[in-house]
Backbone as ProteinMPNN parsed JSONL, in Angstrom:
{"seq_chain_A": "XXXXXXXXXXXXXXXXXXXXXXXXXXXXXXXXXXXXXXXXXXXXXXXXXXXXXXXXXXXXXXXXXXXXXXXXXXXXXXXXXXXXXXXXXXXXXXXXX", "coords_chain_A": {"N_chain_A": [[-17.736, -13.082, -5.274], [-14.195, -13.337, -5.238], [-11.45, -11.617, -3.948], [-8.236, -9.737, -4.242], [-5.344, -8.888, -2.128], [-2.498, -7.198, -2.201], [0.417, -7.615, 0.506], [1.785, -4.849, 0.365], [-0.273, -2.783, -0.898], [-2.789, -0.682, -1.519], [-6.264, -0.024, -2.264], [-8.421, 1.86, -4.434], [-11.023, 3.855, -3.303], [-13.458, 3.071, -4.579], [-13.281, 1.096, -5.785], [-14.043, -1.906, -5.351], [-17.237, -1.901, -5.267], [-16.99, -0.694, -7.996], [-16.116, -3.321, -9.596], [-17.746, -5.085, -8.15], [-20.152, -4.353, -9.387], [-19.93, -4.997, -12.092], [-19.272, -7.968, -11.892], [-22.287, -8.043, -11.463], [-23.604, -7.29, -13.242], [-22.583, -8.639, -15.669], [-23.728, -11.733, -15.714], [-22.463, -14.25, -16.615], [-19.294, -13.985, -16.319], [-15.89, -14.011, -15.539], [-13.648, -13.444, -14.681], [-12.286, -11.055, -13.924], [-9.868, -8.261, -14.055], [-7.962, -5.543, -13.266], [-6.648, -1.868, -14.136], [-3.272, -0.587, -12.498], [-3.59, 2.213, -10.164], [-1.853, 4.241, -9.464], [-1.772, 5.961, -5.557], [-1.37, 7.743, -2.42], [-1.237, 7.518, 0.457], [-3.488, 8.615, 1.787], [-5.755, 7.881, -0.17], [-5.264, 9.582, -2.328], [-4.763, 10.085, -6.321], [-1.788, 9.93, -7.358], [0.872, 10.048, -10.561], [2.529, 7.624, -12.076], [4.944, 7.254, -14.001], [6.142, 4.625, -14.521], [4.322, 2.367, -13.524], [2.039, 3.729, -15.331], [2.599, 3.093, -17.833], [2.747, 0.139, -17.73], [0.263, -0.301, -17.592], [-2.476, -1.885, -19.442], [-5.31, -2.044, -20.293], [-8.227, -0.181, -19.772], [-9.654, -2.404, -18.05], [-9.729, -5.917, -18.034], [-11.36, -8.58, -18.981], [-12.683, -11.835, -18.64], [-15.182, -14.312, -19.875], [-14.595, -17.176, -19.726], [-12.991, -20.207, -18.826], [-10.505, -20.66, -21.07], [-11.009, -17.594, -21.991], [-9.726, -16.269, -20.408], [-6.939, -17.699, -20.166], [-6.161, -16.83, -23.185], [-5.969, -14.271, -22.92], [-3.722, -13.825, -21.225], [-1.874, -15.031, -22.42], [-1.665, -13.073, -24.502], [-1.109, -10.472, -23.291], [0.794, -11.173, -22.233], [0.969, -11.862, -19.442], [1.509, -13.907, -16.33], [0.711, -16.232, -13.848], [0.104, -14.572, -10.454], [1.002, -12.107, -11.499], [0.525, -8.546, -10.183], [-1.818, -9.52, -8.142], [-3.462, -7.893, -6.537], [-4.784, -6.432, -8.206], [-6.534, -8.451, -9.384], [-9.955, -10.459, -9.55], [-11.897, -12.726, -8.871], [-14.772, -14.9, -10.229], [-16.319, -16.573, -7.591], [-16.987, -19.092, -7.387], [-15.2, -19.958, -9.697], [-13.198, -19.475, -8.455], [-13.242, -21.114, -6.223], [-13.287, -24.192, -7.711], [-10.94, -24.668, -8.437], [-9.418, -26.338, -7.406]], "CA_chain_A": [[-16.538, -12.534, -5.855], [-13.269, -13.288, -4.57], [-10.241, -10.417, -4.817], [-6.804, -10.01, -3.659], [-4.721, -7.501, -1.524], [-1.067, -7.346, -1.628], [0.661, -6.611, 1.703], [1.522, -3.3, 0.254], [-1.162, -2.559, -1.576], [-4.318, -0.417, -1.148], [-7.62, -0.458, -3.316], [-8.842, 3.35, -4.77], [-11.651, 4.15, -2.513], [-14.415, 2.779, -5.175], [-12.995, -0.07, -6.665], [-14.482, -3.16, -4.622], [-18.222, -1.484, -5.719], [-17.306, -1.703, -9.501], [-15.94, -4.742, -9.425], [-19.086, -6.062, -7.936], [-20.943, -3.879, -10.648], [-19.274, -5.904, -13.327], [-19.677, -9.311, -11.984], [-23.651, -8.633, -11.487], [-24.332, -7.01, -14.689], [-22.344, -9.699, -16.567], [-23.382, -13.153, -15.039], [-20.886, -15.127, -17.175], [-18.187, -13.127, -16.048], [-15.237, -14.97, -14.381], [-12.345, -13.262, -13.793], [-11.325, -9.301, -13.734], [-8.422, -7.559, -13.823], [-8.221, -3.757, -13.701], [-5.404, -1.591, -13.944], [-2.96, -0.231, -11.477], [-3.679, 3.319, -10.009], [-1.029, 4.344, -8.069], [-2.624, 6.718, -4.525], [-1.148, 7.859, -1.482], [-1.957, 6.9, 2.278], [-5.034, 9.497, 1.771], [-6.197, 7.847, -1.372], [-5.465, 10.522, -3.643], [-4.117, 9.793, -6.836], [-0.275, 9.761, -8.012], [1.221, 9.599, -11.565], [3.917, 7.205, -11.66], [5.108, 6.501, -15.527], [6.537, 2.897, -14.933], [2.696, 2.047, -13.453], [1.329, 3.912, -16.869], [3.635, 2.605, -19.478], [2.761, -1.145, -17.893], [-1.601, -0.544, -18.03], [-2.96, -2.443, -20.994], [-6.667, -1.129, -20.803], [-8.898, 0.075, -18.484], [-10.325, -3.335, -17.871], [-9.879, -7.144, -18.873], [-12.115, -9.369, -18.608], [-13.064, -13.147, -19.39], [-15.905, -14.995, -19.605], [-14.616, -18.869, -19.526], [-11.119, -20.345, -18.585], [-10.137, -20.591, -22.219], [-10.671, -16.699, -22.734], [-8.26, -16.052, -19.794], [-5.305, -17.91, -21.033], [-5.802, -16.173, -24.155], [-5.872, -12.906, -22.544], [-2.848, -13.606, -20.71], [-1.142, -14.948, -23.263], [-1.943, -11.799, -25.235], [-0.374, -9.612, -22.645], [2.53, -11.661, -21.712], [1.042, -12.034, -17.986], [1.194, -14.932, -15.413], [-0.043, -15.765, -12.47], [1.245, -13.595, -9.153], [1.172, -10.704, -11.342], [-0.511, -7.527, -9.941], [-2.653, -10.031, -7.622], [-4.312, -6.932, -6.392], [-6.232, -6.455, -9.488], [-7.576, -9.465, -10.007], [-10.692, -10.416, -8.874], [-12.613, -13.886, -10.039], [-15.421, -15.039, -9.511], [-15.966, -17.18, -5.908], [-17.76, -20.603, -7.638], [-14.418, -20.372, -10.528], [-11.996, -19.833, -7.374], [-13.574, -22.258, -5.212], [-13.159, -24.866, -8.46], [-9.513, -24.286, -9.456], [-8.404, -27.174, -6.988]], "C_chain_A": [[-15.407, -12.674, -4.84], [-12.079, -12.381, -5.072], [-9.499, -10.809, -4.127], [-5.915, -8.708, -3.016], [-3.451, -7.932, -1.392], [-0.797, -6.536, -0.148], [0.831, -4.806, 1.765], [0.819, -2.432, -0.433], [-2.745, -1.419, -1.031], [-5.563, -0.226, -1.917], [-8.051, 1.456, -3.338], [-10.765, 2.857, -3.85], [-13.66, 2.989, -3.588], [-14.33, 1.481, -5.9], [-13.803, -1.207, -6.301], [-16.161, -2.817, -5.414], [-17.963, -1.399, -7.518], [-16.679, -2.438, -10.002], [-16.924, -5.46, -9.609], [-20.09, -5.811, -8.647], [-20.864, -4.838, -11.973], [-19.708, -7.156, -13.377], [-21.606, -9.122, -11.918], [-24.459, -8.164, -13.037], [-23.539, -7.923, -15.526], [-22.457, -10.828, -15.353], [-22.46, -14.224, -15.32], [-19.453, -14.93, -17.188], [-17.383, -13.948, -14.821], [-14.295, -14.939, -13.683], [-12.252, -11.502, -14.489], [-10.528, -8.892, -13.862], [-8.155, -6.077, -14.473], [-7.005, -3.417, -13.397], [-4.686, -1.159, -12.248], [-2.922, 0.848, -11.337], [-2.653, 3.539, -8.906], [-1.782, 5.902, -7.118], [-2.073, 6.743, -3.074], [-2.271, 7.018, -0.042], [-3.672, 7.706, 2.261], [-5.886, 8.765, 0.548], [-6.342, 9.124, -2.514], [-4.619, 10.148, -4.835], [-3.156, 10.16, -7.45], [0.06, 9.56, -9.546], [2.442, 8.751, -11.457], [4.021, 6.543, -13.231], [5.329, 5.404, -15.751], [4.589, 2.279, -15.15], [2.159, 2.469, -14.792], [1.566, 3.454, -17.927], [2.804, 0.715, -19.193], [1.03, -1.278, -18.146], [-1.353, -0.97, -19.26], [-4.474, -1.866, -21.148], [-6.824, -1.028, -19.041], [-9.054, -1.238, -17.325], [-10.205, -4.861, -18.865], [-10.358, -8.087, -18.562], [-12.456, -11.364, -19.305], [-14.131, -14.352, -18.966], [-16.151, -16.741, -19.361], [-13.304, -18.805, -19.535], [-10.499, -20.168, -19.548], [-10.352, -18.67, -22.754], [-9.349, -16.306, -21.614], [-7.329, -16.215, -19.977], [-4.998, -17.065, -22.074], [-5.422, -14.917, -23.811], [-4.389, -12.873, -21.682], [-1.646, -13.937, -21.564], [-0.679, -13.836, -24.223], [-1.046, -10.439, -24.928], [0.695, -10.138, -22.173], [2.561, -12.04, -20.263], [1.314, -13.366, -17.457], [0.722, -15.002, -14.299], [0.946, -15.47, -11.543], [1.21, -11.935, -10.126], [0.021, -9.581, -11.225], [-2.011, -8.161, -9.184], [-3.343, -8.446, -7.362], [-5.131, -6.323, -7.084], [-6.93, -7.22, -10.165], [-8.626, -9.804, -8.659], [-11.895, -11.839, -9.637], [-14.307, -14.63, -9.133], [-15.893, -16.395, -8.421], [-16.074, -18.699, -6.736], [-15.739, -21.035, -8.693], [-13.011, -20.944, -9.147], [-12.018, -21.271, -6.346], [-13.293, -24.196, -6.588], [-12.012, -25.174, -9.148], [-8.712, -25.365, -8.842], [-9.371, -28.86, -7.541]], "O_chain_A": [[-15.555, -12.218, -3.705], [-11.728, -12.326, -6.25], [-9.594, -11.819, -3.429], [-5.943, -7.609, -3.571], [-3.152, -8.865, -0.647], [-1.309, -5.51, 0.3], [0.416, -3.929, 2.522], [1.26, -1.295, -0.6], [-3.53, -1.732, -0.135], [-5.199, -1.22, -2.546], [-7.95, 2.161, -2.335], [-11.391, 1.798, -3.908], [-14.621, 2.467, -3.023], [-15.256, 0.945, -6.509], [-14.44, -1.553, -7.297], [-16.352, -3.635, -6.313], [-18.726, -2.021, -8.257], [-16.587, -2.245, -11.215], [-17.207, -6.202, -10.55], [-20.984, -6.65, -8.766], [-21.809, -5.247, -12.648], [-20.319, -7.645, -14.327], [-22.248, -10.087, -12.334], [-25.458, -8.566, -13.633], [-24.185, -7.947, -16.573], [-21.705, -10.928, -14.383], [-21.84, -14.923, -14.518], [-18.615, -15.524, -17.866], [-17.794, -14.363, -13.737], [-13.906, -15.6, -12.72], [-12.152, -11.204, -15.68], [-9.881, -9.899, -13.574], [-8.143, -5.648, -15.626], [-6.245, -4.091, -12.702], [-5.254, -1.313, -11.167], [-2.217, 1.317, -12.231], [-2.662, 3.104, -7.754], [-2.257, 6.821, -7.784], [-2.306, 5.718, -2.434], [-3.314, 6.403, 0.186], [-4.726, 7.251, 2.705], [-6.954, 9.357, 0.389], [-7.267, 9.439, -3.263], [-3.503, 9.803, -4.446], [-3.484, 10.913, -8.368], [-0.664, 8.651, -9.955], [3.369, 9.156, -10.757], [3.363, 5.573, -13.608], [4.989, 4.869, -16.806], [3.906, 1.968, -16.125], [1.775, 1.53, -15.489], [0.813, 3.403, -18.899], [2.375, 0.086, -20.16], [0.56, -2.214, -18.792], [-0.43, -0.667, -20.016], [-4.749, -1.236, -22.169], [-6.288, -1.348, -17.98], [-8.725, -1.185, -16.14], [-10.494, -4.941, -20.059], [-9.765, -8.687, -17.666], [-12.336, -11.736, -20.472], [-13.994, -15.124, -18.018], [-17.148, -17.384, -19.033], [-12.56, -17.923, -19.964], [-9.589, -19.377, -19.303], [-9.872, -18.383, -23.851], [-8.197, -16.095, -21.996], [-6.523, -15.288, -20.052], [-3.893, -16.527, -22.138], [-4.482, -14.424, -24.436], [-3.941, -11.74, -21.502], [-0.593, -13.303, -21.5], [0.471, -13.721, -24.645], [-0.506, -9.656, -25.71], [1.562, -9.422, -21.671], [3.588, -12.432, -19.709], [1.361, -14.168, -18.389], [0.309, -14.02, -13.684], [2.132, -15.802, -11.554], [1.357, -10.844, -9.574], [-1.04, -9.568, -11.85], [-3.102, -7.638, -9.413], [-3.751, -7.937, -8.406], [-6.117, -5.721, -6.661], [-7.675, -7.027, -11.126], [-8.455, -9.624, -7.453], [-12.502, -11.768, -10.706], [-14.677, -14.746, -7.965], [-15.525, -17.437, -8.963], [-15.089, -19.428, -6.62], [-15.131, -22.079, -8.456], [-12.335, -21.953, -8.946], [-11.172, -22.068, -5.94], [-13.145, -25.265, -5.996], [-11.97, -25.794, -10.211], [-7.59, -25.604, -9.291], [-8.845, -29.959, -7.365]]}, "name": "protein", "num_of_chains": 1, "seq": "XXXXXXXXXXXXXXXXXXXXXXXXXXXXXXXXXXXXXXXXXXXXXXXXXXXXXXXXXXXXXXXXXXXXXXXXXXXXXXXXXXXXXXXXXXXXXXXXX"}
């Protein structure tokens, strides 16, 4: 599994563990993308309404390149956004050049 950290970014204390939950209980699983929790320097967590208004689910997931586009198409995303919640898996990343 390969993820992503923005410079100002920090990861909720549990995230990296189900992440890696995800990719081993789905093996066809290829790319991730979980929402954004906003969390102080302590990791505790913050409400911040812009961050809530922009979540789309908990969790989006896609099992082949063709569901990704769709899924991004779906939500209006591109790539660069919210690198810090994506997370794909190493063989797709290592294959993208």
């Amino acid at each position: 599994m390969v993820t992503f950290l923005e410079d100002d970014d920090m990861y909720a204390s549990a995230r990296l563990e189900r992440v890696k939950r995800a990719f081993e209980s789905e093996p066809s699983l290829i790319y991730h993308h979980n929402n954004v929790i906003t969390i102080d320097e302590g990791g505790h967590y913050l409400y911040d309404p812009l961050v809530e208004r922009s979540n789309v689910n908990a969790r989006v997931t896609a099992h082949t390149r063709e569901e990704k586009m769709a899924m991004f198409e779906r939500y209006g995303w591109s790539l660069g956004l919210r690198n810090s919640c994506i997370a794909v898996r190493r063989r797709e990343f290592t294959n993208m050049g």
